[in-house]
TORLUM-11022 format. One line per field, with one value per atom (N, C-alpha, C): residue in one letter; residue number from 1; x, y, z. Coordinates in steps of 0.05 Angstrom, whole numbers. Each point is the difference from the previous one (the first is absolute). Layout:
BEGIN
mipa (A; ...);
kegu (NUM; ...);
east (X; ...);
north (Y; ...);
up (Z; ...);
END
This chain:
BEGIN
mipa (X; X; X; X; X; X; X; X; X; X; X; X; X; X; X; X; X; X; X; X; X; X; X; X; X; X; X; X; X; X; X; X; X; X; X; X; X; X; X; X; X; X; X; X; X; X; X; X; X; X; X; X; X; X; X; X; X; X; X; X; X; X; X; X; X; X; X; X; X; X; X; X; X; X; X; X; X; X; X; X; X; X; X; X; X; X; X; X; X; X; X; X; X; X; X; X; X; X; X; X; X; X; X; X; X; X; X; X; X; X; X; X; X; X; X; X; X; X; X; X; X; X; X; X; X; X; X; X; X; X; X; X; X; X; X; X; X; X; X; X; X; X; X; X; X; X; X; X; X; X; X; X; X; X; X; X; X; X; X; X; X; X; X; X; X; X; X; X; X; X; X; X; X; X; X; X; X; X; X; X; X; X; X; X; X; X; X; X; X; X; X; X; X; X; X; X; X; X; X; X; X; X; X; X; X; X; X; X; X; X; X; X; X; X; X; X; X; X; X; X; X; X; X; X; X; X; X; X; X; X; X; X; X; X; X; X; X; X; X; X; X; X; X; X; X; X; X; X; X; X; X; X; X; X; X; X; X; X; X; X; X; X; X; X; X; X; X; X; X; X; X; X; X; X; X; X; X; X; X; X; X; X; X; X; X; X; X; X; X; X; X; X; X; X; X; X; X; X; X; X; X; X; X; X; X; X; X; X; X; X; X; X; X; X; X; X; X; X; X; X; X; X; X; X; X; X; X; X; X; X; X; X; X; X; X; X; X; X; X; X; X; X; X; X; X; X; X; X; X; X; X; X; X; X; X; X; X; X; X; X; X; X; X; X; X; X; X; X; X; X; X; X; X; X; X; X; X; X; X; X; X; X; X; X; X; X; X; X; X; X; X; X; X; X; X; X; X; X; X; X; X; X; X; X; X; X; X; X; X; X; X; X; X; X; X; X; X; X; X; X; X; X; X; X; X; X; X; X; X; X; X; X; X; X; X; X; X; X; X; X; X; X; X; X; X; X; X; X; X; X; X; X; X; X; X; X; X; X; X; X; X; X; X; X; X; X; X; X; X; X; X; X; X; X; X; X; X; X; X; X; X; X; X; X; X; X; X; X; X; X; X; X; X; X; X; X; X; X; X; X; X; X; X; X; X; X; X; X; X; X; X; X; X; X; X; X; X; X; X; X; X; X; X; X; X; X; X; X; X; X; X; X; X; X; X; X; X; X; X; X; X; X; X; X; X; X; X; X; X; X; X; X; X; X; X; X; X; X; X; X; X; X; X; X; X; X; X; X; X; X; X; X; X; X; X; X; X; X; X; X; X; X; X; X; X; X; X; X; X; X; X; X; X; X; X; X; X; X; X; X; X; X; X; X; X; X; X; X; X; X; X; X; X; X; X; X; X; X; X; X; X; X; X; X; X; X; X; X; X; X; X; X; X; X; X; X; X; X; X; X; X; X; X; X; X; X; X; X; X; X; X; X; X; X; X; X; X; X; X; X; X; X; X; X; X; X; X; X; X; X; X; X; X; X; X; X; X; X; X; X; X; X; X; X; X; X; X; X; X; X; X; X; X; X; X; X; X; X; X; X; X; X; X; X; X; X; X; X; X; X; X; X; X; X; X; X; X; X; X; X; X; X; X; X; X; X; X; X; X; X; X; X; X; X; X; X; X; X; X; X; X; X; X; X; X; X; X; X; X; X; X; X; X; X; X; X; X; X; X; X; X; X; X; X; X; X; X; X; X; X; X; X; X; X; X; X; X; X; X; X; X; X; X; X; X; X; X; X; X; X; X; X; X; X; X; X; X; X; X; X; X; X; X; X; X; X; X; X; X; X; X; X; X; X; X; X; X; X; X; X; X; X; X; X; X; X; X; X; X; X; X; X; X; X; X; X; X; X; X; X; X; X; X; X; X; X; X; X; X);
kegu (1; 1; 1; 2; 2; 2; 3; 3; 3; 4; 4; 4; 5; 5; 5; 6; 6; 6; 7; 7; 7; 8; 8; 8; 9; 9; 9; 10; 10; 10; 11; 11; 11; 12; 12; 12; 13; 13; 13; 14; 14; 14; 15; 15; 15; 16; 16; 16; 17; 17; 17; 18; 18; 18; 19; 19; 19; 20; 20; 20; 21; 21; 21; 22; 22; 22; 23; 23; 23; 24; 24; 24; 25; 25; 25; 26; 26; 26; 27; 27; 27; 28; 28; 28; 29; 29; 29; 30; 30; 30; 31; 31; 31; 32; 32; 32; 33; 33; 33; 34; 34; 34; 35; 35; 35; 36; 36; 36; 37; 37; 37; 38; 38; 38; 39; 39; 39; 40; 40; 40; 41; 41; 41; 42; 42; 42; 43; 43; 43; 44; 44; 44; 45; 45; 45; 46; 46; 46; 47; 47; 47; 48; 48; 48; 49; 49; 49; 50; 50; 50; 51; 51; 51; 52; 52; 52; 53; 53; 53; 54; 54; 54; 55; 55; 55; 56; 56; 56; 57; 57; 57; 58; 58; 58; 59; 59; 59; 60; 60; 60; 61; 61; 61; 62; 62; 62; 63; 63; 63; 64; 64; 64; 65; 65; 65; 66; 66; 66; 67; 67; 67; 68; 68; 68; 69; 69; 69; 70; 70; 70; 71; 71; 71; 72; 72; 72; 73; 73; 73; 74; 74; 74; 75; 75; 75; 76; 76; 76; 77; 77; 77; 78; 78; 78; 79; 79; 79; 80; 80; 80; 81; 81; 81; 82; 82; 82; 83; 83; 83; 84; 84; 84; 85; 85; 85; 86; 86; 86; 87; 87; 87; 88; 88; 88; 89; 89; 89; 90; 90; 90; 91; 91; 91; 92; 92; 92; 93; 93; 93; 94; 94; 94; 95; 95; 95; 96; 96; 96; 97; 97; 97; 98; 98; 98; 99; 99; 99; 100; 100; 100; 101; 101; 101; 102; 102; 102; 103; 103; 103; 104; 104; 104; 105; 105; 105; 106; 106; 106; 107; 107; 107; 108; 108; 108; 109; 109; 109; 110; 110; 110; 111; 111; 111; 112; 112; 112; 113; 113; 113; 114; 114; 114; 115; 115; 115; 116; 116; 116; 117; 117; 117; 118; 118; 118; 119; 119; 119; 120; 120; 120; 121; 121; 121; 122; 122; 122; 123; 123; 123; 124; 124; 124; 125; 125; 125; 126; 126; 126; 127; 127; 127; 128; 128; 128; 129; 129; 129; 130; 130; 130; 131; 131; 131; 132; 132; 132; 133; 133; 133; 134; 134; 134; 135; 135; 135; 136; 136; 136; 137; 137; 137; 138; 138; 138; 139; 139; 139; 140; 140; 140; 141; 141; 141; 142; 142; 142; 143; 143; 143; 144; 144; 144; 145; 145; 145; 146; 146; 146; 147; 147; 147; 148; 148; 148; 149; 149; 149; 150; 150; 150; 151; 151; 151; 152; 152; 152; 153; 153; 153; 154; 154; 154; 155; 155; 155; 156; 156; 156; 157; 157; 157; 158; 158; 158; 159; 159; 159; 160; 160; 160; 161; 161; 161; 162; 162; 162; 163; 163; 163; 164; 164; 164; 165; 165; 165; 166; 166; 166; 167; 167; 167; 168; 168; 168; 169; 169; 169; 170; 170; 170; 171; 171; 171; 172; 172; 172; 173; 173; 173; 174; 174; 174; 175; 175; 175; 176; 176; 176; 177; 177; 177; 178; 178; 178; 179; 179; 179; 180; 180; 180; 181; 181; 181; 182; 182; 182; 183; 183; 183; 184; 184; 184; 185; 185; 185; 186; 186; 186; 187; 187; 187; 188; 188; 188; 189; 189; 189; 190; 190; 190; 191; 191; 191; 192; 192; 192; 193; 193; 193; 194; 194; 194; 195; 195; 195; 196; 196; 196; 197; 197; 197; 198; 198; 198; 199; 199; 199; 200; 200; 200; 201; 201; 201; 202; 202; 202; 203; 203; 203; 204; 204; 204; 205; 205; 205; 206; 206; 206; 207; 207; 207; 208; 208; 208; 209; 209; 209; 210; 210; 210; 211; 211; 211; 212; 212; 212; 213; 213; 213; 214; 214; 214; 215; 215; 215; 216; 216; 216; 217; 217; 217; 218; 218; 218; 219; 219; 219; 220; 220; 220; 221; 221; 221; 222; 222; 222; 223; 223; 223; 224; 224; 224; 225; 225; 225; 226; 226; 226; 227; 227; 227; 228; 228; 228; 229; 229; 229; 230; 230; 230; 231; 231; 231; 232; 232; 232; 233; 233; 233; 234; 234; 234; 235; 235; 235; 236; 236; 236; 237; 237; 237; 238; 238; 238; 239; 239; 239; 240; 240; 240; 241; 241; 241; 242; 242; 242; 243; 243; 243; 244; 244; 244; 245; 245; 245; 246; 246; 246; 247; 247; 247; 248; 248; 248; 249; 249; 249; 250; 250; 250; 251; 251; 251; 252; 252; 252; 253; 253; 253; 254; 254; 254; 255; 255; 255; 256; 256; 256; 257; 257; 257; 258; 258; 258; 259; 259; 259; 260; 260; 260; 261; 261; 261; 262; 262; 262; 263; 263; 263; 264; 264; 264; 265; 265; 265; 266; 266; 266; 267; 267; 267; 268; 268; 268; 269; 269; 269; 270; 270; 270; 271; 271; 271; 272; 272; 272; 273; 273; 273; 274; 274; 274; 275; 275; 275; 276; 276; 276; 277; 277; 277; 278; 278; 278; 279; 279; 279; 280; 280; 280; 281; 281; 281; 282; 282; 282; 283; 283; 283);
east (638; -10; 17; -16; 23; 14; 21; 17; -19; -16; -12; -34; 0; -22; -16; -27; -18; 12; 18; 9; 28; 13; 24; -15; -19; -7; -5; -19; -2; 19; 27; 19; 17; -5; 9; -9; -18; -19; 17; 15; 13; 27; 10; 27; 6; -19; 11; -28; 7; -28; -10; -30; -1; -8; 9; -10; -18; -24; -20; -12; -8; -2; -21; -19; -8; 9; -12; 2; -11; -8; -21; 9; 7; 15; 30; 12; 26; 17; 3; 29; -4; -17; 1; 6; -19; 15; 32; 9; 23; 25; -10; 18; -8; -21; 1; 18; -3; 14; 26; 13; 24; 13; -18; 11; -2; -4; 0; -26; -11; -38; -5; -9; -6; -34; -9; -26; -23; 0; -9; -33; -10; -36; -10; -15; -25; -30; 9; -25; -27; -21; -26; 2; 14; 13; 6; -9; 15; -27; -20; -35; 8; 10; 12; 16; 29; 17; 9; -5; 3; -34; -21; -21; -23; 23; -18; -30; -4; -26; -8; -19; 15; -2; -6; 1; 0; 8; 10; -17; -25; -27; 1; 9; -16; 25; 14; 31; -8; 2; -13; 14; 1; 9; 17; -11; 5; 31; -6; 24; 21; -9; 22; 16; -15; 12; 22; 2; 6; 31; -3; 24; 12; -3; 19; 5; -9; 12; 27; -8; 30; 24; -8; 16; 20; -22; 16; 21; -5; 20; 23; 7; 26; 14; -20; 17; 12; 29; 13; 0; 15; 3; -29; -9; -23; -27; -8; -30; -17; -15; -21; -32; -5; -30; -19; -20; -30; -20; -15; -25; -19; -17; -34; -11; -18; -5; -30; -12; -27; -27; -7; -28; 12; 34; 8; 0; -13; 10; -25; -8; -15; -43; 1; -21; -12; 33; -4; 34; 13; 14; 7; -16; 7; 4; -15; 16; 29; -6; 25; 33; -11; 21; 2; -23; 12; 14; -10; 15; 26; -3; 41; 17; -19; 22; 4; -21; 10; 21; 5; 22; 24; 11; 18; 2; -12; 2; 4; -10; 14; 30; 12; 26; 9; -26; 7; 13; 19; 5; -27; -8; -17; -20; -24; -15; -9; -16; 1; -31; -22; -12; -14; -20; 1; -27; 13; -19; 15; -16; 15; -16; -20; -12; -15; -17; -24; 8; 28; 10; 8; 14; 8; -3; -22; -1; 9; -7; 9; 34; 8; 31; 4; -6; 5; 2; -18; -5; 18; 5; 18; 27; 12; 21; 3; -23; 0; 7; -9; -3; 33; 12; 31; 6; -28; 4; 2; 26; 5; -14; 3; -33; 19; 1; 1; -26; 5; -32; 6; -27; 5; -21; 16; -21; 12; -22; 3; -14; 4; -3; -12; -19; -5; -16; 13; -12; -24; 4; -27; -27; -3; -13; 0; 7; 7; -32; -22; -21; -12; 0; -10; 16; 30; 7; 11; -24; 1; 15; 19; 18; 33; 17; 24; 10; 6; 5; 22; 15; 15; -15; 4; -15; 21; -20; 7; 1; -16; -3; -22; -10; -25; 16; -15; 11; -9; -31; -8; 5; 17; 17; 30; 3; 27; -4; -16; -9; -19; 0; -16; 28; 23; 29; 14; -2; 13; -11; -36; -2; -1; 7; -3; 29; 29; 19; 5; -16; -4; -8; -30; -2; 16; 3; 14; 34; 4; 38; -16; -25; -15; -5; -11; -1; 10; 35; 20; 10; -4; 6; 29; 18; 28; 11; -25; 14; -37; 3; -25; 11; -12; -2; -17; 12; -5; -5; -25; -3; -13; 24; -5; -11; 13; -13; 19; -8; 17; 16; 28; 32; -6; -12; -1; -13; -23; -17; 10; 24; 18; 19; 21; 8; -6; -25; -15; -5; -10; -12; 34; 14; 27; 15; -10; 21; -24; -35; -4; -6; 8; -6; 32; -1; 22; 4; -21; 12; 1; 22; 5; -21; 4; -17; 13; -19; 14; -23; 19; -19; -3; -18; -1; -3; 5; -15; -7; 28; -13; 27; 21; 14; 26; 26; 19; 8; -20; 6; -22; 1; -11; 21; 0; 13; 18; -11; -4; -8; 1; -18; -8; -18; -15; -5; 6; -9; -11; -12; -8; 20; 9; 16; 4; -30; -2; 8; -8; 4; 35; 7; 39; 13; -13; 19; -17; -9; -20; -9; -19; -11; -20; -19; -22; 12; -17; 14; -14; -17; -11; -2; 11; 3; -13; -7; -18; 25; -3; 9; 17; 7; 12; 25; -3; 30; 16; 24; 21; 5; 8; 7; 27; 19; 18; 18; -10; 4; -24; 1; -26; 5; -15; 3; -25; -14; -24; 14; 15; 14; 19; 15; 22; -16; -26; -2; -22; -16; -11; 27; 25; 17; 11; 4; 6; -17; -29; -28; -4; 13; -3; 20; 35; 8; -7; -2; -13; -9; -26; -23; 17; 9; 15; 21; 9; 34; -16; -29; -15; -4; -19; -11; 21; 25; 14; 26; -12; 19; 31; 1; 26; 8; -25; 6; -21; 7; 25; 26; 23; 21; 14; 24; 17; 12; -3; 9; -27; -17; -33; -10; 18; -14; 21; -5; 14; -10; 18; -7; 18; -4; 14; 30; 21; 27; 1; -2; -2; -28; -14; -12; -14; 22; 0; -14; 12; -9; -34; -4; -29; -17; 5; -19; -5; 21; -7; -19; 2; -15; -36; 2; -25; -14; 14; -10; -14; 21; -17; -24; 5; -25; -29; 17; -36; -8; 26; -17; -7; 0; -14; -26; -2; -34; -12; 10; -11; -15; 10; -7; -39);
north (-517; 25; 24; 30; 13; 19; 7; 9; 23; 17; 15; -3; -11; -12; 16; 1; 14; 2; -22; -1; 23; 8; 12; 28; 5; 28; 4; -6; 5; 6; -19; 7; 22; 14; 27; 23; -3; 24; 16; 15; 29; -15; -11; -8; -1; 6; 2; 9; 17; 13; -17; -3; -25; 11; -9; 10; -25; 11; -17; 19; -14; 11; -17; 15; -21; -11; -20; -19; -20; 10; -21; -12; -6; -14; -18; -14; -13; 21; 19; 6; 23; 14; 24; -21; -18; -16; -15; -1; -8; 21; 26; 25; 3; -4; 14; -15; -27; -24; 4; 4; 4; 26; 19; 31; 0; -18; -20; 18; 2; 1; -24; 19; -25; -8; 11; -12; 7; -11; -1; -1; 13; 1; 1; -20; 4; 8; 36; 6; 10; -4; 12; 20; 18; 21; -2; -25; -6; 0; -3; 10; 29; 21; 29; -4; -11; 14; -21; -25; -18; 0; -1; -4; 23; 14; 33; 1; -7; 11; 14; 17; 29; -7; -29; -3; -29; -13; -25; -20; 9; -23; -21; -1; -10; -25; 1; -20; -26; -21; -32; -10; -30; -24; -9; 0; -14; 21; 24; 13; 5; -4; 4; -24; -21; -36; 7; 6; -2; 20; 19; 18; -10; -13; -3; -28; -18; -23; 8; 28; 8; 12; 20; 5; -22; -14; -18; -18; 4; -30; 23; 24; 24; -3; -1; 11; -19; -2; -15; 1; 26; 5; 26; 18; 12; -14; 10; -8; 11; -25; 4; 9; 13; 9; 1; -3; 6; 14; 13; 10; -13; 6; -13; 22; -8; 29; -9; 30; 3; -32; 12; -27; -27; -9; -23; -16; 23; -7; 7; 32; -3; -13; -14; -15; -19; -18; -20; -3; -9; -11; -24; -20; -22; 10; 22; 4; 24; 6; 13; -21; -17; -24; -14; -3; -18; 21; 24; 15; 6; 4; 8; -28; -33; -13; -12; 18; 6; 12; 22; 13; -8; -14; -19; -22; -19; -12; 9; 23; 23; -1; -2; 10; 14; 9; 31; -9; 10; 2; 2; 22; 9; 20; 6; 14; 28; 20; 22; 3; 12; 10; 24; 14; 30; -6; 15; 10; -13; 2; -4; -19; 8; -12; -16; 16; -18; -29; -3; -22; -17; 6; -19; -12; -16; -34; -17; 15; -15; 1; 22; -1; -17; -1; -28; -28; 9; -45; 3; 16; 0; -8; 10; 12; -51; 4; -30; -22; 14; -20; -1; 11; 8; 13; 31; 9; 37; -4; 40; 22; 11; 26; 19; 26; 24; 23; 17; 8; 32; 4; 36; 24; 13; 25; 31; 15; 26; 1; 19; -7; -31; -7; -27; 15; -6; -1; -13; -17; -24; 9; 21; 6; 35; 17; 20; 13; -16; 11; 13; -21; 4; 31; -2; 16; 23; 6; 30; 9; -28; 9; -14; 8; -7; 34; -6; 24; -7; 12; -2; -6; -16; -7; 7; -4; 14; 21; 16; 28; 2; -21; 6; -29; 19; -23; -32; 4; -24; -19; 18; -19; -15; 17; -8; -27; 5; -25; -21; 6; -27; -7; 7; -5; -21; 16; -19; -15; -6; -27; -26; 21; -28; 1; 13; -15; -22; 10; -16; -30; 6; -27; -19; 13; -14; -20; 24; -19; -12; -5; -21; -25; -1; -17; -15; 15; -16; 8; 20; 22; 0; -7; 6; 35; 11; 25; 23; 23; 11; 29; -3; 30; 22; 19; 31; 14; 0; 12; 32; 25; 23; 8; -5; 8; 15; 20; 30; -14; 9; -6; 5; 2; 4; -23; -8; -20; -25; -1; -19; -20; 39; -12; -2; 1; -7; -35; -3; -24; -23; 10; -21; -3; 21; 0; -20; -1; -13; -32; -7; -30; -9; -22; -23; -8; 1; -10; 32; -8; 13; 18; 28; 14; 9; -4; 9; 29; 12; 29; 6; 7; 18; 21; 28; 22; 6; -14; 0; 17; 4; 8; -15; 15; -18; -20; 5; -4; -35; -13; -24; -22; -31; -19; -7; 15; -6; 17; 1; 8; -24; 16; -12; 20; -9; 19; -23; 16; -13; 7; -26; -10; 27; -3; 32; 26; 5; 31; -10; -13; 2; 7; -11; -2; 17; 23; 15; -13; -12; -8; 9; 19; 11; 26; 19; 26; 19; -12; 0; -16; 8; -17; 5; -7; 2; 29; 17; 13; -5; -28; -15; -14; -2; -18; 13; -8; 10; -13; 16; -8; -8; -23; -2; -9; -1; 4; 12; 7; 11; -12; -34; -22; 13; 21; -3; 15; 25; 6; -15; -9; -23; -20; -13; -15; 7; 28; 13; 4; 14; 14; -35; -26; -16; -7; -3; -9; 13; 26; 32; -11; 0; -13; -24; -17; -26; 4; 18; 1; 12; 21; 20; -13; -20; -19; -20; -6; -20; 15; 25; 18; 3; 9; 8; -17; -28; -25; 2; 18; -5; -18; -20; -23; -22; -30; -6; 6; -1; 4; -32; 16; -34; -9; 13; -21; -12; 8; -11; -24; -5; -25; -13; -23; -28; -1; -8; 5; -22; -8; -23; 10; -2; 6; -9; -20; 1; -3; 17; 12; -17; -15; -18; -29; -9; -28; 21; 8; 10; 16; -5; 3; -31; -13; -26; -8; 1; -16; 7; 29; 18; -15; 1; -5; -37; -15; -28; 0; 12; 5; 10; 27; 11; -29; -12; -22; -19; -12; -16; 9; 28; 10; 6; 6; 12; -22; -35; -16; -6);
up (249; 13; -8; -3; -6; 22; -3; 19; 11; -2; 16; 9; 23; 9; 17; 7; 22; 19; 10; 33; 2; -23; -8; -1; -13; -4; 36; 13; 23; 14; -6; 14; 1; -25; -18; 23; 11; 11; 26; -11; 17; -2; -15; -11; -29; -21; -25; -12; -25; -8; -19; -18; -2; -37; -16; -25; -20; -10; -5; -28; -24; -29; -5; -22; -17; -23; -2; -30; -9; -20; -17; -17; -13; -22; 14; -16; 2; -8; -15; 2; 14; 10; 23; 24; 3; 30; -4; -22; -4; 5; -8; 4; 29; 13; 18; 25; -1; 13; 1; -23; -13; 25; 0; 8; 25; 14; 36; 17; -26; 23; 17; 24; 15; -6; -2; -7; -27; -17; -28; 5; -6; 6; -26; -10; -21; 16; -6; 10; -14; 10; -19; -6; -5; -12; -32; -4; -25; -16; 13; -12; -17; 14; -15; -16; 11; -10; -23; -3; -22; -20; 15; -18; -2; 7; 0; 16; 10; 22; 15; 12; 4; 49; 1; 29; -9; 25; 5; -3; 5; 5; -24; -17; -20; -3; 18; -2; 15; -24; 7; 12; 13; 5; -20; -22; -23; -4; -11; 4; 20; 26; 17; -6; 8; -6; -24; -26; -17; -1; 10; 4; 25; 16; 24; -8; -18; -15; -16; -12; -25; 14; 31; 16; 21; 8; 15; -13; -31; -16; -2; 5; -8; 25; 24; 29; 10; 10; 16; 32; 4; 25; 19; -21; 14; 8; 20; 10; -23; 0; -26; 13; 0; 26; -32; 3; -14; 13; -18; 14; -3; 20; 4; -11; -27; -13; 6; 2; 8; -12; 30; -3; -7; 12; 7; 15; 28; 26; 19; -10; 20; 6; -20; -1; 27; 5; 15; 4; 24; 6; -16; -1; -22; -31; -2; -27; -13; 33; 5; -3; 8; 6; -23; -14; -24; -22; -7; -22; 14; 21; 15; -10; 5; -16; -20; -21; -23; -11; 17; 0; 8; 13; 25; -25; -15; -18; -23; -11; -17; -5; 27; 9; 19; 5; 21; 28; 15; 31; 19; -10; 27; -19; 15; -11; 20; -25; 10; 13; 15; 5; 9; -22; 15; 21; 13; 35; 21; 24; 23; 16; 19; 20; -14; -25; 1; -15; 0; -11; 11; 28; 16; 5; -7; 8; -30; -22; -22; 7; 1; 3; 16; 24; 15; 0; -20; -8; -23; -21; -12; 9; 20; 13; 8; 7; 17; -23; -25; -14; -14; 5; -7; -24; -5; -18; 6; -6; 13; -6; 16; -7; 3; -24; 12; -7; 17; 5; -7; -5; -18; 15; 15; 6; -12; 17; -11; -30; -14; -29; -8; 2; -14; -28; -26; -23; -3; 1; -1; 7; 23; 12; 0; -28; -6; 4; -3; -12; 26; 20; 28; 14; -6; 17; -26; -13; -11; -28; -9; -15; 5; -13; 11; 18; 19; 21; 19; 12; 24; 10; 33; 20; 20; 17; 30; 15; -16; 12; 22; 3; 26; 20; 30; 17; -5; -14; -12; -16; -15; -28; 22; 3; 21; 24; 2; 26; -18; -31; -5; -14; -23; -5; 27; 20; 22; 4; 6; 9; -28; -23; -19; -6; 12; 1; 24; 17; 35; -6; -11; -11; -22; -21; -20; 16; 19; 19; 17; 14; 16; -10; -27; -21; -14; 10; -17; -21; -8; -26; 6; -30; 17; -12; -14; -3; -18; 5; -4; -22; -22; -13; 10; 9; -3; -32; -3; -22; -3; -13; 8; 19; 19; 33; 7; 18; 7; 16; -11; 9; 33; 21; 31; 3; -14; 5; 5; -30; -11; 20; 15; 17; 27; 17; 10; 0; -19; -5; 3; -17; -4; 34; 16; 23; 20; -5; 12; -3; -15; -19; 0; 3; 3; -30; -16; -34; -9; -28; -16; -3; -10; -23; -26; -20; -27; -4; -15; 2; -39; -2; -17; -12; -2; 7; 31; 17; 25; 14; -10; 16; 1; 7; 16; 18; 17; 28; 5; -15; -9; -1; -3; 1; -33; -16; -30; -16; -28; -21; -24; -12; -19; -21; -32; -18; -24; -16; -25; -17; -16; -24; -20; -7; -24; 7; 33; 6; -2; 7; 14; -30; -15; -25; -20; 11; -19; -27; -7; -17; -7; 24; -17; 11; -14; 5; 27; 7; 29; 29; 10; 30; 14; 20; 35; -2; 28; 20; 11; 12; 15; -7; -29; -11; -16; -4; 1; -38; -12; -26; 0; -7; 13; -42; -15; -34; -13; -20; -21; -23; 4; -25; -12; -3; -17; -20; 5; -20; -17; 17; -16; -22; 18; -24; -18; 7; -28; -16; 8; -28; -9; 15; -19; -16; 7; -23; -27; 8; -19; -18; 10; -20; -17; 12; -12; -18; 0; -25; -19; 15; -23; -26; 21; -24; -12; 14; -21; -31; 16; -28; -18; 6; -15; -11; 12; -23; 19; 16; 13; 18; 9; 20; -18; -1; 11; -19; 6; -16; -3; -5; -3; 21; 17; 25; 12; 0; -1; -4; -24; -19; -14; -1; -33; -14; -24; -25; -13; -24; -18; -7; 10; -10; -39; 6; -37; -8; -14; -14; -21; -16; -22; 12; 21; 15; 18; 3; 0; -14; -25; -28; -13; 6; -8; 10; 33; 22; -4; -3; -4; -27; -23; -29; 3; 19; 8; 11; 18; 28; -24; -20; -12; -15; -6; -31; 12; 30; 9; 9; 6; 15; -25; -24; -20; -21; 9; -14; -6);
END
């Protein structure tokens, strides 16, 4: 088991802030493990920002399974969470249950879910079945189409009182912790002061249990980010000017050099070797 578990994050909640990244691949979950994240997420985010898509929908089973297989073999000590990417879950409860332990067999710790109420009974039998749920309101991507777009939430008393009861439900359920996704920083802390589990925020404010960012925005990789995240290096530059060189010392014969490569010290004992080798293929 690894050193940071569901029952540990819970325990985090108004005693330590809780830091949570994505990663798809083995060596992003390896660096990120490394740099004492507590919780490593392969999220459907990776429909964009690894396979270019311009919204999440189109992110399989087949693909989630496959990336939280290459993450979980890097991570030691972080919680390995997955997402339930669209039309996994909400069909049927039973098929909610069998792709979550796909995921759990994957490797994963615990899995992610977006919405709140109208989930709670899958979260529950999940929860029974001894498989950890964390649960996603505010902002649900998944569900971008319904609610207009990607937008802040919480500006009407309606958004606000449906946020709370799907963090209400989700800690009824057994959820041991719920994303805030770009929801107005009042809403945020609102919601975290009335719920007993964790909140991780994103685009949500300070005043939350946690944060959450994507892999690409932290380490600037594309040259556009959400609103919300924080560029914390600019690798898109770094590794365009190394590619730039690259081509450039190819074109121009200056790489590889001699520390690059081996070569025959004597010269003479490999003209011999060469002149055998042609008169045997040449026969």
């Amino acid at each position: 088991m690894r050193e940071v578990t569901p029952k540990k994050i819970r325990e985090m909640k108004g005693r330590e802030k809780i830091t949570m990244i994505t990663a798809y691949d083995y060596p992003s979950a390896l660096l990120a493990d490394k740099a004492g994240i507590d919780i490593v997420f392969v999220g459907d985010s990776l429909g964009m920002v690894v396979y270019g898509d311009e919204n999440t929908l189109n992110v399989t089973m087949e693909q989630m399974v496959f990336h939280t297989r290459a993450v979980a073999k890097a991570v030691k000590r972080a919680l390995v969470l997955a997402d339930m990417p669209f039309s996994s879950y909400e069909v049927s409860i039973e098929e909610g249950v069998r792709n979550a332990v796909r995921l759990i067999q994957a490797g994963a710790d615990a899995v992610k879910i977006e919405g709140g109420a109208d989930y709670e009974k899958l979260v529950k039998k999940l929860v029974r079945m001894g498989i950890p749920v964390m649960g996603h309101t505010g902002l649900t991507p998944q569900r971008y189409l319904r609610l207009g777009g990607y937008r802040i939430m919480g500006e009407t008393e309606e958004e606000i009182e449906e946020i709370l009861r799907d963090a209400k439900a989700l800690e009824r359920a057994g959820a041991f912790a719920v994303v805030l996704e770009f929801t107005l920083a009042d809403v945020a802390k609102l919601v975290t002061e009335e719920v007993s589990i964790p909140t991780i925020g994103i685009g949500s404010g300070p005043w939350v249990d946690g944060q959450v960012l994507v892999w690409h925005d932290v380490l600037g990789i594309y040259e556009n980010s959400p609103p919300f995240a924080k560029r914390y290096a600019n690798l898109n530059g770094v590794i365009l000017k190394a590619l730039q060189d690259y081509n450039r010392e190819v074109k121009t014969g200056e790489f590889p050099s001699g520390e690059h490569y081996w070569e025959y010290q004597d010269k003479e004992e490999f003209n011999r070797k060469a002149r055998n080798v042609l008169e045997r293929i040449n026969l």
